[in-house]
N, C-alpha and C positions, 0 to 999 in steps of 0.2 A: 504494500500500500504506500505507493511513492506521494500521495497526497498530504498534505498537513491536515491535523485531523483541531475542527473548530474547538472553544471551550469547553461547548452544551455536548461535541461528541466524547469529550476526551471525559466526561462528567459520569456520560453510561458506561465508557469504558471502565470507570474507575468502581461504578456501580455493581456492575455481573462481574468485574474481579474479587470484589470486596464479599459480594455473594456466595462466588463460589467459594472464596477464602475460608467464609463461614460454614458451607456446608461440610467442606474438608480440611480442617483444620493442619493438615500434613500437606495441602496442594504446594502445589511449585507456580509461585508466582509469575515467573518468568516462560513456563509452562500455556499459562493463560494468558499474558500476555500475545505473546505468538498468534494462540488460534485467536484471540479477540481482531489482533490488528493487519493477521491474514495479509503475512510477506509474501512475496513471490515465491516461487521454487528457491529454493539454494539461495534464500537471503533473508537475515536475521532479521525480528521484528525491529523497528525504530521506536522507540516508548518516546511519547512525549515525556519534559521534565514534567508540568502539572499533574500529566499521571498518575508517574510516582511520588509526588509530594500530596497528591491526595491519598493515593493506597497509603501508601507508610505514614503519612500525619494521624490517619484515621485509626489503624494500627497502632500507632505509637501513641494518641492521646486517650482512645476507648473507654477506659475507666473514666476518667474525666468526660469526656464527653455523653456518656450516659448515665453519670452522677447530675449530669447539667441538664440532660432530657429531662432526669424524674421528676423534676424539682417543677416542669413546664404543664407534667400530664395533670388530667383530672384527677379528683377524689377517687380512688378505688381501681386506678389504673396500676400495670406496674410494667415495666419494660418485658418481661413474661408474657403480658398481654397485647403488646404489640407483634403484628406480621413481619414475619424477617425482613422483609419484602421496604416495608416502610422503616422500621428501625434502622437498615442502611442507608436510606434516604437521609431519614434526621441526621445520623450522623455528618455523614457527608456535607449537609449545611450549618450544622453546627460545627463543625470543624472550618467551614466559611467562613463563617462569621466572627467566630473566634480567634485565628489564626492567619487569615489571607485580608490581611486589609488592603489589597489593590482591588479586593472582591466586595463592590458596596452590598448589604444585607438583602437590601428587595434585592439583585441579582441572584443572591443565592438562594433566596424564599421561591423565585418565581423559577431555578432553576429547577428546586425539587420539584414543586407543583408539575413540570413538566416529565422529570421522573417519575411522578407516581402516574401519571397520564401514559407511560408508557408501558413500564414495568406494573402498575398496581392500579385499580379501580376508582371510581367516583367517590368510592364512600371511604378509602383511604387518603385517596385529593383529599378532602373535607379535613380528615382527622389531621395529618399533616401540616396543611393548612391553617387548620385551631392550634397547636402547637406552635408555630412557627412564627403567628403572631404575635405571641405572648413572647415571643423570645425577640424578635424586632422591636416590640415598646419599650422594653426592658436596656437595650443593645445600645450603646454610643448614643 
């Protein structure tokens, strides 16, 4: 894939790595990288940096980052009850938000919203969403 790969796509890449990351906890990163960014024959993927400054910030902040979710859900929620599906979204913009200040916040609100439109349904848009702005009013 000789193309430059845009923010919004480098966002789901970083989304179904982070996913799969989760379902297999022993994947090979750089593994999924490849089939996501689908080189040619006989030539390595090219990772964007953002990437991997998302996969690994995400990685690397986790615990913080969803010590800072729980604090956003309703009464009676708990990160248990969120869909893997949407938990990596949150993160991923919380990790925005938090961490990429050239990334202003509605970009990264309106990036998930757009992840969950792809990856996840109407009634996770909504949930996400209700999170999301409580963490925007909150934010700088």
């Amino acid at each position: 894939m000789s193309e430059e790969l845009t923010r919004h796509q480098i966002r789901e890449r970083a989304f179904q790595t982070l996913f799969a990351l989760n379902a297999n906890k022993e994947g090979d990163k750089q593994a999924i990288y490849e089939q996501l960014l689908k080189p040619d024959e006989g030539e390595m993927a090219i990772v964007p940096d953002y990437l991997n400054t998302l996969v690994d910030g995400v990685q690397e902040h986790q615990a913080d980052l969803d010590e800072e979710i729980t604090q956003y859900l309703s009464e009676g929620w708990s990160l248990n009850r969120i869909a893997k599906t949407d938990l990596i979204i949150l993160r991923i913009a919380f990790y925005e938000v938090k961490f990429e200040e050239e990334v202003p916040n509605t970009v990264a609100v309106n990036e998930a919203l757009e992840l969950t439109k792809r990856f996840s349904d109407d009634r996770s848009r909504r949930f996400v969403n209700g999170v999301l702005s409580h963490t925007i009013d909150s934010a700088k």
